[in-house]
BAZAMAR-474978 format. One record per residue (C-alpha): residue in one letter; x, y, z. Coordinates in pm, 1 decimal. Layout:
N
aa; east; north; up
a; X; Y; Z
...
//
This chain:
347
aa; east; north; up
x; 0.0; 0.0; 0.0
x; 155.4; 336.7; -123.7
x; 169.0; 594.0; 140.8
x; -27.0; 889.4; 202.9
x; 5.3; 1180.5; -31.0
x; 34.3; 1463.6; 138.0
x; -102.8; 1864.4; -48.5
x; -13.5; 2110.8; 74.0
x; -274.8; 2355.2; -78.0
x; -85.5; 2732.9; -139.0
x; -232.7; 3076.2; -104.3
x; -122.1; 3390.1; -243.2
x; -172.6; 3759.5; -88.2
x; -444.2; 3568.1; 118.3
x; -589.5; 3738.3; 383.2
x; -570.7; 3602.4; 783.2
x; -922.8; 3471.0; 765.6
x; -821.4; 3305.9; 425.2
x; -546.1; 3145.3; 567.2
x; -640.0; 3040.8; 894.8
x; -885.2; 2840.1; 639.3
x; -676.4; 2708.8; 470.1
x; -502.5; 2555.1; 734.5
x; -791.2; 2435.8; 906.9
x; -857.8; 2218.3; 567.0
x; -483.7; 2105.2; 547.8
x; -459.7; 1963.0; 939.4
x; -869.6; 1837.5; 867.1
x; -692.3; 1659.9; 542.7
x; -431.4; 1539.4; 726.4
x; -669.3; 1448.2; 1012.3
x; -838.1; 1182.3; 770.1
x; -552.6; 1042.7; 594.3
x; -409.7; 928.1; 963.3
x; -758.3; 756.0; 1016.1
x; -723.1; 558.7; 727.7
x; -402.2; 461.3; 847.9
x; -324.8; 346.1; 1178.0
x; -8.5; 393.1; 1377.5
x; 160.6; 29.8; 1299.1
x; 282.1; -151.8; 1597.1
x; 552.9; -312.2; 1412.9
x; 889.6; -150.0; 1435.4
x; 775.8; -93.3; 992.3
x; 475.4; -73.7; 821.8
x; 429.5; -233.3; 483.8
x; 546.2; 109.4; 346.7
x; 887.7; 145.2; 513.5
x; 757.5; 401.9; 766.1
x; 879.0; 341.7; 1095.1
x; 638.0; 374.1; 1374.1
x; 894.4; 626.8; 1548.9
x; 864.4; 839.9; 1256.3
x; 449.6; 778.5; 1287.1
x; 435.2; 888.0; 1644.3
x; 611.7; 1229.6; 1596.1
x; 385.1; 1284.4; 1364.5
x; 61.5; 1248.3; 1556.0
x; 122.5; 997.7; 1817.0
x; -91.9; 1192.0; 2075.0
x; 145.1; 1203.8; 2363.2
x; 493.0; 1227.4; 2182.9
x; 383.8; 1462.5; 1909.1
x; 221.5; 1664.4; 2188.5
x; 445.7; 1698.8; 2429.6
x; 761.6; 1767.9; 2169.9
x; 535.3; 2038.3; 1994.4
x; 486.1; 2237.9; 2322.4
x; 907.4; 2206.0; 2367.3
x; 906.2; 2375.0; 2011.9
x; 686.3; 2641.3; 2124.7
x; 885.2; 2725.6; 2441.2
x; 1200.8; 2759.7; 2243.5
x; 1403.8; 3137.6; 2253.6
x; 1509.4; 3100.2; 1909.8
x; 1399.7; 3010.1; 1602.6
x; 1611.6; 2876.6; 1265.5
x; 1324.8; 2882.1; 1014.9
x; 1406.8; 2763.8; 619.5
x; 1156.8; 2946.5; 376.3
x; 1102.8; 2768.0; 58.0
x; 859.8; 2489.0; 168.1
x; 840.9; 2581.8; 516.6
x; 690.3; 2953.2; 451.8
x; 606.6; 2965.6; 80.9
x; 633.5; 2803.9; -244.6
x; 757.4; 2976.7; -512.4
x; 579.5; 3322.3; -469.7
x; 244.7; 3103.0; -279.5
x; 264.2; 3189.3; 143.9
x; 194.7; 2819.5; 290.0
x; -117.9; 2781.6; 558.4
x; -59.1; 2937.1; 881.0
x; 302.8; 3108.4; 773.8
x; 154.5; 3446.4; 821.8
x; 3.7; 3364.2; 1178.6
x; 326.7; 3134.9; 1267.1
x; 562.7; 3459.3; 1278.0
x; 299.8; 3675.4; 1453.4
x; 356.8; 3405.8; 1732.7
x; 729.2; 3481.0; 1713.4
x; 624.0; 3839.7; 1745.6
x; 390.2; 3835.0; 1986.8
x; 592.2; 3573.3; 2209.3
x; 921.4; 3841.7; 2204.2
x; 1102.2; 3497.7; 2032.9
x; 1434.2; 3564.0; 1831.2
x; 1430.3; 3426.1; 1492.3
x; 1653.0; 3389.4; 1132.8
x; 1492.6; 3285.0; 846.4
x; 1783.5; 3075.3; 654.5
x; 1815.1; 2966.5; 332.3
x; 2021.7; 2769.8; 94.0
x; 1872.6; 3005.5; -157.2
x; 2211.1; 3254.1; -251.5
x; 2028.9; 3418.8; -568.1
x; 1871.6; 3729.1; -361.5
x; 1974.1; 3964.5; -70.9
x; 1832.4; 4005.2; 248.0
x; 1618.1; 4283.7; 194.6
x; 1473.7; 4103.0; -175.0
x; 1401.9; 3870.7; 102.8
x; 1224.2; 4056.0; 290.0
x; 1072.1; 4243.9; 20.8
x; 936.9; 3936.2; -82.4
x; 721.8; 3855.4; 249.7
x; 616.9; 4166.5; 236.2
x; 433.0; 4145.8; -82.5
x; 260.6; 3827.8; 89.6
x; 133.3; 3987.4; 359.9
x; 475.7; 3927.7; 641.9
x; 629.6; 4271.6; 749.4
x; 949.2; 4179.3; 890.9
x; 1313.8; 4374.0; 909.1
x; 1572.2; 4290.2; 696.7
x; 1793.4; 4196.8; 977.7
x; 1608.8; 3816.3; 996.8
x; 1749.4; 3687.5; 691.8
x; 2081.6; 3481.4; 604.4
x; 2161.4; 3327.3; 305.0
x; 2416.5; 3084.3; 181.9
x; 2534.5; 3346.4; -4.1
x; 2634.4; 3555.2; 314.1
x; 2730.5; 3225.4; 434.4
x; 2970.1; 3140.5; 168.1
x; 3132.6; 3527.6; 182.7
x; 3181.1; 3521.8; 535.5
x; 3374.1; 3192.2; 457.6
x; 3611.3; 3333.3; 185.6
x; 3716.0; 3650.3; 416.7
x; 3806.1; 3425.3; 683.2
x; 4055.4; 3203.5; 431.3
x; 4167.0; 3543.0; 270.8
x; 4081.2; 3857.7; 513.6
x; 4260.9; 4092.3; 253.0
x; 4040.4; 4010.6; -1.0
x; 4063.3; 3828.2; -335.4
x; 3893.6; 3701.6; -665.6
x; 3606.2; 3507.4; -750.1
x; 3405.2; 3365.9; -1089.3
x; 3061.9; 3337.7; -1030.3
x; 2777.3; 3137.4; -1158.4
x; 2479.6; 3276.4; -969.6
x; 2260.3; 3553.4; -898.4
x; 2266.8; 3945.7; -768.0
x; 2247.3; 3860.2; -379.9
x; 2536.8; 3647.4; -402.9
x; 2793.2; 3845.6; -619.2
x; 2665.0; 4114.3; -376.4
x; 2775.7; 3911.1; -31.0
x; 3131.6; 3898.3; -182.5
x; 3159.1; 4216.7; -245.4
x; 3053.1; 4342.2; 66.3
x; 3403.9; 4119.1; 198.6
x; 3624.2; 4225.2; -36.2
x; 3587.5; 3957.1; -353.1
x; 3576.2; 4105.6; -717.5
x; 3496.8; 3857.8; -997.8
x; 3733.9; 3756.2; -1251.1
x; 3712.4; 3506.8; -1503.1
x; 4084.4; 3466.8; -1597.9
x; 4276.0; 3300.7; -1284.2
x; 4003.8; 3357.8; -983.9
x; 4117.6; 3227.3; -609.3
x; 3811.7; 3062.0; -644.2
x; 3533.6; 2940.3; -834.5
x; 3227.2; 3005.7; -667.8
x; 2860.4; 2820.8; -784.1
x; 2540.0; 2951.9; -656.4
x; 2136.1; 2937.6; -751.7
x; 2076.5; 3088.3; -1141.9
x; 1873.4; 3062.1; -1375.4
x; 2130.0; 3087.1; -1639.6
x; 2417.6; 2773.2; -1614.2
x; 2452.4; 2628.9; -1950.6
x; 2716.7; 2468.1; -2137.1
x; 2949.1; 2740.4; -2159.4
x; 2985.7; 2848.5; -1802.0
x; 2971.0; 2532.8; -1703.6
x; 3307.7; 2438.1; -1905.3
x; 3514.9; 2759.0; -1788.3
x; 3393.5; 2650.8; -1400.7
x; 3581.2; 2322.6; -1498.3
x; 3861.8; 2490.6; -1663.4
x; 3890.6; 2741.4; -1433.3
x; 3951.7; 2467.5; -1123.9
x; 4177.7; 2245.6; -1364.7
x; 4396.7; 2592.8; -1333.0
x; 4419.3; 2587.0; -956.1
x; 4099.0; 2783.2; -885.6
x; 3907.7; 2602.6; -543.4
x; 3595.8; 2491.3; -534.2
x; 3321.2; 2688.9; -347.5
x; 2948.5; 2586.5; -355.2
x; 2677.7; 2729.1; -156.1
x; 2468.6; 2456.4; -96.2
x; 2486.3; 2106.3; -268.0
x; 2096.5; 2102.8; -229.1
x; 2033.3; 1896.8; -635.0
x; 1643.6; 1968.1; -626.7
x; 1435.6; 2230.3; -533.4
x; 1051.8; 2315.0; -586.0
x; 932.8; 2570.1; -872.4
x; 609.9; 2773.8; -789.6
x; 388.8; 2510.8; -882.5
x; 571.0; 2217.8; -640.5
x; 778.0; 2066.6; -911.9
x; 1086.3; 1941.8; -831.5
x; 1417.6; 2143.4; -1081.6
x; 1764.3; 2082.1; -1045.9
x; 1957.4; 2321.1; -788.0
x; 2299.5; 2451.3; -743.0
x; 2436.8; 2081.0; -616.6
x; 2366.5; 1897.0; -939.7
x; 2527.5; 2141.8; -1102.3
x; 2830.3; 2128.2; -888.2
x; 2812.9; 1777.7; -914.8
x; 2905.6; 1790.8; -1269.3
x; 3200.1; 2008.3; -1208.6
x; 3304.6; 1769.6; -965.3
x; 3280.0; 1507.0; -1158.9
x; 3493.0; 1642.6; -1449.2
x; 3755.4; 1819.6; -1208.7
x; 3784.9; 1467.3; -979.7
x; 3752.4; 1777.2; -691.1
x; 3521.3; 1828.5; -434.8
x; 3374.2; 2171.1; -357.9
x; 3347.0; 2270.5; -13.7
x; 2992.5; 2418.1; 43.0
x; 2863.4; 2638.8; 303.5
x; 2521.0; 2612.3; 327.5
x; 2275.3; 2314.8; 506.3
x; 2352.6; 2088.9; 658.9
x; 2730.8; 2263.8; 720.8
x; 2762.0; 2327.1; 1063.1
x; 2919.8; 2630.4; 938.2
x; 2611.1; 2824.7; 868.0
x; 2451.5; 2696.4; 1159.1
x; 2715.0; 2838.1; 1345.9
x; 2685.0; 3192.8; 1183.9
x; 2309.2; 3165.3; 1228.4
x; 2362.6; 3119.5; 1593.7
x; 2609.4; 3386.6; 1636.9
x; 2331.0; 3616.0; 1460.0
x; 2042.9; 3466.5; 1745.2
x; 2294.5; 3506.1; 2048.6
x; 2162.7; 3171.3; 2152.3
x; 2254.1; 2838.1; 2292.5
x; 2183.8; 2569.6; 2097.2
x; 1977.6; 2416.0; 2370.1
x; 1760.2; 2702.0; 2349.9
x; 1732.8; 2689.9; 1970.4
x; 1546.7; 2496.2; 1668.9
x; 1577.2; 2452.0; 1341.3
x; 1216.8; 2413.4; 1115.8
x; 1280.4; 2300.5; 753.5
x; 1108.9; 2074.4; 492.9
x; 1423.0; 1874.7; 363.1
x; 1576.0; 1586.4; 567.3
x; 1898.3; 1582.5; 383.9
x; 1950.5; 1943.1; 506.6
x; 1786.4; 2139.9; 730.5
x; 1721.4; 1788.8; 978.9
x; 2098.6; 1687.9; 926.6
x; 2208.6; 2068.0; 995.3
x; 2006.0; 2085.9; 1310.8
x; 2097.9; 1710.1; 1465.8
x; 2507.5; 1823.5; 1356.7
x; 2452.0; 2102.2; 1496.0
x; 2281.9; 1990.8; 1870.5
x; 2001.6; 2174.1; 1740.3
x; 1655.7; 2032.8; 1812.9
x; 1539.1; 1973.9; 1428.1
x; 1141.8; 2012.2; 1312.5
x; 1059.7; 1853.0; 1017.7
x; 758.2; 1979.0; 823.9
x; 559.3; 1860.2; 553.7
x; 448.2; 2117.0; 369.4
x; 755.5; 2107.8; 127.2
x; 1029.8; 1832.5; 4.0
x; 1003.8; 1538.6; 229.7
x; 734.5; 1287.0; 283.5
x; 652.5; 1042.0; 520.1
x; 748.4; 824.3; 297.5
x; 1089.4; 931.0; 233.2
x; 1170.4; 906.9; 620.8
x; 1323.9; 504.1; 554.2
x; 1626.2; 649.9; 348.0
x; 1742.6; 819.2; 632.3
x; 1934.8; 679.5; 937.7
x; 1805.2; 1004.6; 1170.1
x; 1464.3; 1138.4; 1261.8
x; 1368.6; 1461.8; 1331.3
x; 1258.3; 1559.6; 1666.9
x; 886.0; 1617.1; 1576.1
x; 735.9; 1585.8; 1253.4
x; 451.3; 1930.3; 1173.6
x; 212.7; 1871.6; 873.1
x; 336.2; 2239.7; 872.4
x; 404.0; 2593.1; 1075.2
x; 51.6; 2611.9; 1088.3
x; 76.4; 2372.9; 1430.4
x; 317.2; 2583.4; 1587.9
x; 92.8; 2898.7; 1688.7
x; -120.5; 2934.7; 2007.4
x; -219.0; 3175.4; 2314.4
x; -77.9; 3007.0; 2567.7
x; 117.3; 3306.7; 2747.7
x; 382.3; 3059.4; 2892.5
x; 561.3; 3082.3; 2550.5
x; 601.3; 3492.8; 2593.4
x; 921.6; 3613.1; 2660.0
x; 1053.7; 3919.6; 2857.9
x; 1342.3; 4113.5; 2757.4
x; 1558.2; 3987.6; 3052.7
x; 1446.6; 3668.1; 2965.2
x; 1697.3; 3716.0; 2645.7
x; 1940.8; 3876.3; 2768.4
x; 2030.9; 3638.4; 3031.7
x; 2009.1; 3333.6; 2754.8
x; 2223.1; 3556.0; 2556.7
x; 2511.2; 3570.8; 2877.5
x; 2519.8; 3182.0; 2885.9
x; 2542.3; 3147.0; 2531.0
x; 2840.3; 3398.7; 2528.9
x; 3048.3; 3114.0; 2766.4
x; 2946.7; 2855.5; 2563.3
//
């Protein structure tokens, strides 16, 4: 028996009302495919699902009580494709999930693997669906991958590109200027435009001594309408594969950027979580990291997919949407933060 396919239905510039809908139908959805499928009492189902996996989805207890840990948490790492929108859709209960953040005084990040636009595109972009937030909660493997390069070479040096405007515009800002004759480094990113040619002077480039730099090895992503399109890691893949190299990559699941996203929350990793829709990145960043993982499955990952891995995350969300309540327990004061930020500064 196949598994349960999970939709995720999508909203764009919906209002509250719309989307607290919306969301209501999703989790009712969900509600009825986990009636017509009990929890199996085996350690695996017929389908490869593990009844671990089952019971942090909606084991009543389990699922529960690891839910309200999530909601008590000072900071929050939050991925965005698949876990806040698809494409330019806002996902069920995005909108209301980051008014809890508000509300609650939490400290948040949203991080993605997505180097193509800046911070404030980023924010930009929420805007337009309805989430006001400051620029200042966004970090991209883009950054990620700069910040890298100026610690190897704080003076400075050169780059060739393949990707968009936010990432040429992270190495700038740390003192990398592109050149496409004999770089320091050959640097691969999200774009809309690799083809043949630049793919061949990336290759050429690193059979001359340029290293190589990827920003994420993610090889599939989601377009606007949930299809899955190669990303920057197939891509890099083939450079790899032509250069016998391998690039070093500074996105998920690199501790690196999890380490630069802390550093941004002034949190402990204790006190911290990590929400994304992809097991092979944002659940392996957050469990090599110490960071309590939340795996939701609104984007990438199925239930189904769950057998390939040899980790779980530590609660499974049919989305954000679960994550938001009124419970004034969650609220923190300001002293609250600065004393978690104190014992993360000895840490």
């Amino acid at each position: 028996m196949d598994s349960p396919k999970i939709n995720t239905p999508q909203t764009e510039f919906a209002t509250a009302e719309e989307t607290r809908d919306l969301a209501a139908s999703f989790a009712a959805s969900l509600q009825q495919q986990q009636q017509q499928q009990p929890v199996p009492a085996a350690h695996q189902n017929e389908d490869g699902i593990s009844a671990r996996d089952w019971a942090l989805f909606r084991d009543p207890v389990l699922h529960n009580e690891r839910l309200e840990a999530i909601r008590q948490k000072k900071g929050y790492v939050i991925d965005m494709d698949g876990v806040i929108y698809h494409g330019s859709n806002l996902l069920p209960g995005a909108k209301e999930f980051v008014e809890f953040l508000e509300k609650n005084n939490k400290k948040y990040l949203f991080l993605t693997n997505n180097s193509a636009p800046t911070p404030r595109e980023l924010q930009q972009k929420l805007q337009r669906l309805g989430i006001d937030v400051t620029e200042d909660h966004f970090f991209t493997s883009g950054q990620a991958t700069a910040y890298f390069l100026h610690s190897q070479m704080p003076e400075g040096g050169t780059v060739y590109v393949i990707g968009e405007p936010g990432l040429a515009y992270a190495l700038y800002d740390k003192g990398f200027f592109m050149n496409d004759h004999n770089p320091d480094y050959v640097v691969l990113g999200e774009s809309a435009v690799y083809n043949f040619e630049k793919l061949t002077k990336a290759v050429q480039l690193v059979q001359q001594g340029a290293k190589l730099i990827s920003t994420n090895l993610d090889v599939e992503t989601l377009d606007s309408q949930g299809r899955k399109i190669p990303a920057t890691g197939a891509f890099t893949a083939c450079v790899e594969l032509v250069t016998k190299t391998k690039a070093f990559f500074c996105g998920k699941p690199s501790a690196l950027i999890m380490r630069y996203a802390q550093r941004v929350l002034g949190l402990s990793r204790l006190e911290t979580c990590i929400i994304g829709d992809r097991m092979d990145t944002d659940i392996v960043a957050g469990i090599s990291s110490e960071i309590d993982p939340v795996l939701v499955l609104s984007g990438v990952t199925e239930m189904s997919d769950l057998n390939l891995f040899a980790y779980h995350p530590f609660v499974i969300l049919g989305g954000v949407y679960e994550i938001p309540n009124n419970d004034d327990k969650n609220k923190l004061t300001d002293s609250d933060l600065e004393e978690a930020s104190r014992r993360a500064s000895y840490l």
